[in-house]
C-alpha positions in Angstrom: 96.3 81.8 116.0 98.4 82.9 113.0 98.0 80.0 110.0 101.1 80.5 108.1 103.3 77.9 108.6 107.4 77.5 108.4 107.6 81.6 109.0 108.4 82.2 112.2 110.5 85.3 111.7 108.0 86.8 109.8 104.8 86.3 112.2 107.4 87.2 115.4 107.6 90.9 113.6 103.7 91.2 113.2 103.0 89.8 116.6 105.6 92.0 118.1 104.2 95.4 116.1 100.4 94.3 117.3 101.8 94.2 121.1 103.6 97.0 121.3 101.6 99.6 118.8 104.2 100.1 116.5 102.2 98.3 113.4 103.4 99.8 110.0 100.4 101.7 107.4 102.0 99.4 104.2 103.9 96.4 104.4 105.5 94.6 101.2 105.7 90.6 101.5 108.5 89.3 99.5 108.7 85.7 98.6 108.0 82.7 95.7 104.7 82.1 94.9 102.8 79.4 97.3 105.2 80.3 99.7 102.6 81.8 102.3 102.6 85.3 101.9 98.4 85.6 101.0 98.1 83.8 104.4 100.1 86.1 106.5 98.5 88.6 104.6 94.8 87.5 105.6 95.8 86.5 109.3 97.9 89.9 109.5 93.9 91.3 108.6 92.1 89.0 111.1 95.1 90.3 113.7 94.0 94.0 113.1 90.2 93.4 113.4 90.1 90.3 116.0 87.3 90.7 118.3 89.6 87.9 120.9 92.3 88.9 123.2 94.6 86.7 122.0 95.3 87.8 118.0 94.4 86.7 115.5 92.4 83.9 117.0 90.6 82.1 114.2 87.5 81.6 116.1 85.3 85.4 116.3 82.8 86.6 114.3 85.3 88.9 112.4 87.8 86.3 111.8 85.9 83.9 110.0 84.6 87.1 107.9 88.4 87.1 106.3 88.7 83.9 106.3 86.2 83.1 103.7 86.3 86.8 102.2 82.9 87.8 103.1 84.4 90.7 105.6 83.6 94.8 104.2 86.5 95.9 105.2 89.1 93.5 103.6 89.6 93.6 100.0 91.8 91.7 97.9 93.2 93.3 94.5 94.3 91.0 91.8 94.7 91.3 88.1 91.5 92.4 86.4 92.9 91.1 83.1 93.5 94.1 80.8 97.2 94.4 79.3 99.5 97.3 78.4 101.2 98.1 75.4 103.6 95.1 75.5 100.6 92.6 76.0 101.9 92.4 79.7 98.8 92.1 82.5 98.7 94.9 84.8 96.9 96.6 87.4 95.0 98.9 86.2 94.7 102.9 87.5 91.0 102.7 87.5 91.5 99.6 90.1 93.5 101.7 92.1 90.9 104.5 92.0 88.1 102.5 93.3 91.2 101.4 96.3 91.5 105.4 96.5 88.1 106.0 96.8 87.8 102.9 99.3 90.4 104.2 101.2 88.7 107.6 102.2 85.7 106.1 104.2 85.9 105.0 107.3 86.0 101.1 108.5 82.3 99.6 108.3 82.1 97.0 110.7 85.5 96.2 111.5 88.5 97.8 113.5 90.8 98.5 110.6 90.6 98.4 106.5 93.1 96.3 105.1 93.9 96.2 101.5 95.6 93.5 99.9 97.2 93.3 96.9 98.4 90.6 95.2 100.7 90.6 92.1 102.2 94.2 93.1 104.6 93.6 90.2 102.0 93.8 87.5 101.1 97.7 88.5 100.6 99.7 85.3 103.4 102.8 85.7 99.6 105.2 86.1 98.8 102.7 88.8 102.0 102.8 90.7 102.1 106.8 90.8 98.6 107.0 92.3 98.7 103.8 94.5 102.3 106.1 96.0 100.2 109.4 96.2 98.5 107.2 98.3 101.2 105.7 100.6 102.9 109.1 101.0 99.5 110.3 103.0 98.6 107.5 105.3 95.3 107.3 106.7 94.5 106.0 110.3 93.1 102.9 110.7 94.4 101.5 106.8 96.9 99.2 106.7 98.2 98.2 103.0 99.8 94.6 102.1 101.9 94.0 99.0 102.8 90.7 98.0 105.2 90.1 95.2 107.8 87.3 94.5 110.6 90.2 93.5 110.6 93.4 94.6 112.8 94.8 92.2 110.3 94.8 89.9 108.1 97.1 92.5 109.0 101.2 91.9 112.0 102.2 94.3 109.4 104.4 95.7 107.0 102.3 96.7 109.2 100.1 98.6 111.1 102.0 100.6 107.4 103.8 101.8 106.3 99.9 102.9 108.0 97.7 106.0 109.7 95.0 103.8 109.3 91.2 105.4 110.5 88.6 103.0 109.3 85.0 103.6 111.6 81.8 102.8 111.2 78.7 101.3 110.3 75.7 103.6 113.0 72.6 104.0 111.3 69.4 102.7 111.3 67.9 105.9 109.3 70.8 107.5 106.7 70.4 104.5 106.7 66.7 104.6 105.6 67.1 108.5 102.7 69.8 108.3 101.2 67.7 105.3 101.0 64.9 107.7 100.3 66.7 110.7 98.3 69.3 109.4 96.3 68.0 106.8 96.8 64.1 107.3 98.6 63.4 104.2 99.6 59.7 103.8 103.4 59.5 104.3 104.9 58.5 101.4 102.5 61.1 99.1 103.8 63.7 101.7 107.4 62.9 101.3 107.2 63.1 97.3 105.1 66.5 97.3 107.5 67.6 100.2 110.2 66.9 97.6 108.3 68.5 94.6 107.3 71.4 96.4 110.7 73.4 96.2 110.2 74.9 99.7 106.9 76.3 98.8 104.3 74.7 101.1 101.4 76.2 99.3 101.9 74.0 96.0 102.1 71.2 98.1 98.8 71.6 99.8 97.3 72.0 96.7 98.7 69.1 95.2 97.7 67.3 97.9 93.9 67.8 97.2 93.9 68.1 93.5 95.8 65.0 92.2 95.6 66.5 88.7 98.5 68.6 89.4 100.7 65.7 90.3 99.3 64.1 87.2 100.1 66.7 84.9 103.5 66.8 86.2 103.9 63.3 85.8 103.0 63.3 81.8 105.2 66.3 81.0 107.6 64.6 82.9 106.9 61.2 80.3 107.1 63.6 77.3 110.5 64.8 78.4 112.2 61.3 79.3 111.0 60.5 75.8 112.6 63.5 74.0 116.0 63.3 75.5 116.1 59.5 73.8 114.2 60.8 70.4 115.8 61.0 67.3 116.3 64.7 65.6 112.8 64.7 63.5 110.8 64.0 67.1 113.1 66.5 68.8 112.4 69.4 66.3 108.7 68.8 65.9 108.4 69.1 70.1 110.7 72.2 69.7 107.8 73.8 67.3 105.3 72.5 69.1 106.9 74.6 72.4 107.3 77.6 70.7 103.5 77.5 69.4 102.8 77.4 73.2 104.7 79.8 74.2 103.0 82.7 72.0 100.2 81.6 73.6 101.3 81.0 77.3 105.0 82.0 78.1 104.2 80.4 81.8 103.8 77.2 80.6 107.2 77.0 79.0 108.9 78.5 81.6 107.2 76.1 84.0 108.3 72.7 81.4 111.7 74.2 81.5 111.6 74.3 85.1 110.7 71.1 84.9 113.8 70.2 82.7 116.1 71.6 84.8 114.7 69.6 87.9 115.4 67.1 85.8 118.6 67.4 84.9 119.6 68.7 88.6 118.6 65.5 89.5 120.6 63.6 87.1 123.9 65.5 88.1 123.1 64.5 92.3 122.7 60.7 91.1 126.2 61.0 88.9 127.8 62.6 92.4 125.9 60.1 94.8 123.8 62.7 96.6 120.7 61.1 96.5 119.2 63.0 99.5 119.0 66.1 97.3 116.8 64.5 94.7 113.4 66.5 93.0 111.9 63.6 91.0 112.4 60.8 94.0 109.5 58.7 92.4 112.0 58.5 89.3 115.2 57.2 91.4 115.4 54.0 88.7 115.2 56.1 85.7 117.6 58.5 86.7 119.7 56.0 87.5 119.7 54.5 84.8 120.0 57.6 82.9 122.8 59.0 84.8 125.2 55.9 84.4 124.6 56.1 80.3 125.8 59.8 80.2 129.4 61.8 81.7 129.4 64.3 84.5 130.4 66.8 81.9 127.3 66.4 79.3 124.8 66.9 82.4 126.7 70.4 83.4 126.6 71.2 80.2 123.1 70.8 79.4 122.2 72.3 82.4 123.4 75.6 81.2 122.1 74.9 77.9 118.3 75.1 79.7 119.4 78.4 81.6 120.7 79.7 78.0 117.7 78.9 76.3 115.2 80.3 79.3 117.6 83.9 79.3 116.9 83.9 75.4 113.4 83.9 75.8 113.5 86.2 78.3 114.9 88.7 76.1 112.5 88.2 73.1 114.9 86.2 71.2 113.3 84.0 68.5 111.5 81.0 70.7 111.8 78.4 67.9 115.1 79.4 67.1 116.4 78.9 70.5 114.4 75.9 71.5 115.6 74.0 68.8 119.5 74.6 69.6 118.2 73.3 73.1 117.0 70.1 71.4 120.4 69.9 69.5 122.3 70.1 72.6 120.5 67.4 74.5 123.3 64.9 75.0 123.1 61.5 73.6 122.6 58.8 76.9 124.5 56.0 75.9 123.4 52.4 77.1 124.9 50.7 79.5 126.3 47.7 77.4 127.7 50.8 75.0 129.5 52.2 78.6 131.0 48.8 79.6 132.5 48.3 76.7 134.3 51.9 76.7 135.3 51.1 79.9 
C-alpha cells in the first residue's frame, strides 16, 4: 500500500512501471520540501523488494526493513556536513565513492538496491561527474532516486539520464482531512496546520506531533506584529539583530521573511475580503484590525519591499544594509479613530 498521500499522479506512474516491467534505473523527484517525495521514495523501495503480491504492501518482512531503515540494501544519502569553497554544504565525492563501490555488489537480502539521495542539489561539481559516470552505465537490479525541491539546480546531465516525476503541493482541505483521518488530529488544530502547511503535508504532520514548531511560529510571529508598530530605534536594532543571524544561519532568515510575507499576504486578502485564502487564520482579529489602519497600496508595496530585500540577500548584497531599508519601508498602520477622521 503506497503511503504518500495527495499524489496520485505520481504513485499511478510507479504502479504502472512495476506492472508492466518498464521501471526506470534513476528517477529524479521534484517538489517543496515536506511535500512527500522521501515517502514515495521509501515506498517506491519496499515496491521493488516486496515479498506480497500486491506492491508495496506494508506488511512483509522486507517492507518493514525500509520502513524503519534497518534493510541492507536501501541506503539513504544525505549531507555529511563538509562545505566547499563558498561555505555551501555539499555532497561530497568520497560519499559517492562508497555509493560507487556499493553499487558494484550484488543485492544482499533483498530483490533490488535502491539508493536514495536526498538534497541532490547540494552535489559537489566532483560528486556530480562521478555520481553521472555512474548513471550513464546502469546496473541491473539498482534503481537510483533523487529528490530535490528544484531541478535546475541538478547538472543538465543528470537530469535528462533520470525519469523526472514532480510532486505538487496539497490543497488545505486535502491536508486538513488526512490529519484527521489519518492521524486523528482534533479539527480545529487540523484546519490551522492545514492552513500553515502551504500545501506541504509533511510540515503539517510534524507540527502536529511537536507543538514546539507551532509555538515557535507563533513567537516570531509576536515579534513581527510588534516591529511593524515599533518606533525607528526598535526597528533598526531587530534589523542588526537579523543580519547577526543570518551569518550564522541564512535559513532562518529566509524562513522569518517567509513568515513576513505570509503575513503581509494575509493582510492584502483581508483589505480585498477574501478571507478563505487566509495563512495566519488564528490571527483573523489582528489582521483585521491591522488591515483597516493601512491602504491597499502600502500592503502591495511592502510586499515587494520583502521580495526586494530576500533577492538582495540572495545575491550577497550587504544583509544589514538591506534589512534595515526593509524596516524603513514598513508602512505606518494608522488607528482606526486616525482613519475615521480622514474619512
Amino acid at each position: 500500500m503506497w503511503q504518500v498521500i495527495g499524489q496520485t499522479r505520481a504513485v499511478s506512474l510507479l504502479q504502472r512501471s512495476l506492472e508492466t516491467g518498464s521501471l526506470a534505473h534513476a528517477y529524479l523527484f521534484v517538489g517543496p520540501a515536506h511535500v512527500g517525495k522521501m515517502t514515495l521514495a521509501l515506498n517506491l523501495a519496499q515496491a521493488v523488494n516486496c515479498e506480497a503480491a500486491q506492491q508495496p504492501c506494508g506488511e512483509c518482512p522486507s517492507c518493514k526493513k525500509i520502513a524503519s531503515g534497518k534493510h541492507a540494501d536501501v541506503q539513504v544519502m544525505v549531507l555529511n556536513g563538509e562545505t566547499s569553497e563558498d561555505n555551501r554544504a555539499k555532497i561530497s565525492v568520497e560519499q559517492v565513492e562508497k555509493l560507487q563501490h556499493s553499487v558494484s555488489l550484488p543485492p544482499f537480502e533483498g530483490k533490488c538496491k535502491v539508493f536514495i539521495i536526498d538534497g541532490a542539489e547540494f552535489f559537489s561539481i566532483g560528486a556530480a561527474n562521478r555520481l553521472l559516470k555512474t548513471l550513464e552505465e546502469p546496473v541491473g537490479k539498482v534503481v537510483f532516486i533523487l529528490l530535490t525541491p528544484d531541478d535546475k539546480l541538478l547538472l543538465p546531465t543528470i537530469v535528462s539520464r533520470c525519469q523526472r516525476i514532480e510532486l505538487f503541493l496539497m490543497p488545505p482541505i486535502q491536508i486538513e482531512d488526512a490529519l484527521k483521518t489519518k492521524w486523528s488530529i482534533e479539527p480545529e488544530k487540523a484546519k490551522l496546520l492545514s492552513h500553515l502547511a502551504h500545501g506541504c503535508l509533511g510540515w503539517a504532520v510534524s507540527s502536529a506531533r511537536d507543538d514546539s514548531l507551532v509555538q515557535q511560529r507563533a513567537e516570531s510571529l509576536e515579534r513581527l506584529i510588534n516591529i511593524i508598530t515599533a518606533d525607528s530605534e526598535e526597528r533598526f536594532t531587530y534589523a542588526a539583530q537579523m543580519a547577526t543571524q543570518f551569518s550564522q544561519n541564512r535559513g532562518l532568515i529566509y524562513a522569518r521573511l517567509d513568515l513576513w510575507l505570509d503575513w503581509w499576504r494575509d493582510l492584502l486578502m483581508v483589505k480585498a475580503g477574501s478571507l478563505d485564502s487566509l495563512t495566519n487564520i488564528d490571527r483573523l482579529d489582528t489582521l483585521s484590525d491591522m488591515a483597516g489602519g493601512l491602504r491597499l497600496a502600502q500592503i502591495r508595496a511592502f510586499i515587494q519591499s520583502i521580495r526586494s530585500a530576500g533577492e538582495q540577500l540572495r545575491q550577497n548584497a550587504s544583509s544589514r544594509l538591506a534589512l534595515e531599508v526593509l524596516m524603513l519601508d514598513i508602512p505606518e498602520v494608522r488607528k482606526q479613530s486616525q482613519v475615521k477622521s480622514a474619512v
